[in-house]
N, C-alpha and C positions, 0 to 999 in steps of 0.2 A: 713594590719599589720599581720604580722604570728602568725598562732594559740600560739605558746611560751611566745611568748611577750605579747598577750592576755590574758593568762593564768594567767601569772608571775603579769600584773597589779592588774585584778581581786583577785588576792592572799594577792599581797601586801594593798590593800584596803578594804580590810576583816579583814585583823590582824591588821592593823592600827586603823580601827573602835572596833574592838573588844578587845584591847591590846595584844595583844595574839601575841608570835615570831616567829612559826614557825606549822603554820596549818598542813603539812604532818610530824609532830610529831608521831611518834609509842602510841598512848595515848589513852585510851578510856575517858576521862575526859570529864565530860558534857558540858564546856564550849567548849573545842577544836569538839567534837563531832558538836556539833551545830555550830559554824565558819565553818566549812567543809559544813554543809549543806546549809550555806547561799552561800556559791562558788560554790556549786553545781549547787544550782538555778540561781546563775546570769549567768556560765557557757553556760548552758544546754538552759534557756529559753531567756537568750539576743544576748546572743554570737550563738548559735545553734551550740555550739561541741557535738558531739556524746556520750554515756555513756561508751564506749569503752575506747576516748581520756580521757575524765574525768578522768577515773578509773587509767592508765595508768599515768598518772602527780602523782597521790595521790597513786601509788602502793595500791591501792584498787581492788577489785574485781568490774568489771559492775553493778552487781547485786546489791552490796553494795551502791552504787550511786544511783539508783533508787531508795531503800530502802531509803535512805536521803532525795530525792525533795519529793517521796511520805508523808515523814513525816514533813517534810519542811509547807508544806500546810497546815496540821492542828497545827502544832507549831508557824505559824504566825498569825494565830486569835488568839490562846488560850495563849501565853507567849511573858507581853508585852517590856521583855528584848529582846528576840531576833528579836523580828519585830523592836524595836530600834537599833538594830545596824546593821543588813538590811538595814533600809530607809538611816542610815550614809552611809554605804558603798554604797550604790546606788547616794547617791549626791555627794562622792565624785567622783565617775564614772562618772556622768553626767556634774561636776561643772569645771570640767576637771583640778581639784589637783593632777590626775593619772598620768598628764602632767609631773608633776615638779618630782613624784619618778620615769619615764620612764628617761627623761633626766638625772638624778642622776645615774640611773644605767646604763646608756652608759656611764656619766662620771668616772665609776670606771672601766668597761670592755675598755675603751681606757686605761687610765692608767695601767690595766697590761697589756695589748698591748705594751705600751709604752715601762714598766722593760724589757718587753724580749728582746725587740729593745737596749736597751742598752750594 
């Protein structure tokens, strides 16, 4: 599957567990703060994307990405909201519900495939 698509899952199973609409929001908000660092680590230590690509998806700095898994580590022992919607995001990655929003969003990039066809 290409890194995009990877990405884009990962993204969308993150704000879906966490409620949250749009994780590369301009925001420093503690909750969107934190959702970023939970995609970071699923990025970073499941996927193996680089802290480069990472950074690059989220118009972040590298630097700033590390600074999030390093903090990631201690914020899942010590806050046990965020290690809860972690372990969601992570079953849903696993339980493969990633499945049914990949197919949804091909169902909508055919359809405007489709408008221009017409």
């Amino acid at each position: 599957m290409r890194q995009s698509k990877v990405f884009e899952l990962v993204v969308n199973a993150v704000q879906f567990s966490s409620g949250l609409h749009d994780l590369k929001a301009k925001t420093r908000r503690r909750e969107y703060v934190d959702a970023r660092r939970i995609a970071y680590y699923i990025l970073r230590n499941v996927h193996g994307f680089s802290f480069q690509s990472i950074a690059k998806e989220f118009d972040k700095n590298h630097a700033s990405v590390i600074h999030g898994i390093k903090d990631f580590d201690f914020l899942l022992k010590s806050d046990k909201s965020l290690h809860e919607i972690y372990n969601k995001s992570c079953n849903r990655i696993a339980q493969g519900d990633i499945r049914k929003e990949q197919i949804i969003q091909e169902i909508k990039e055919l359809q405007a495939e489709f408008l221009t066809l017409i």
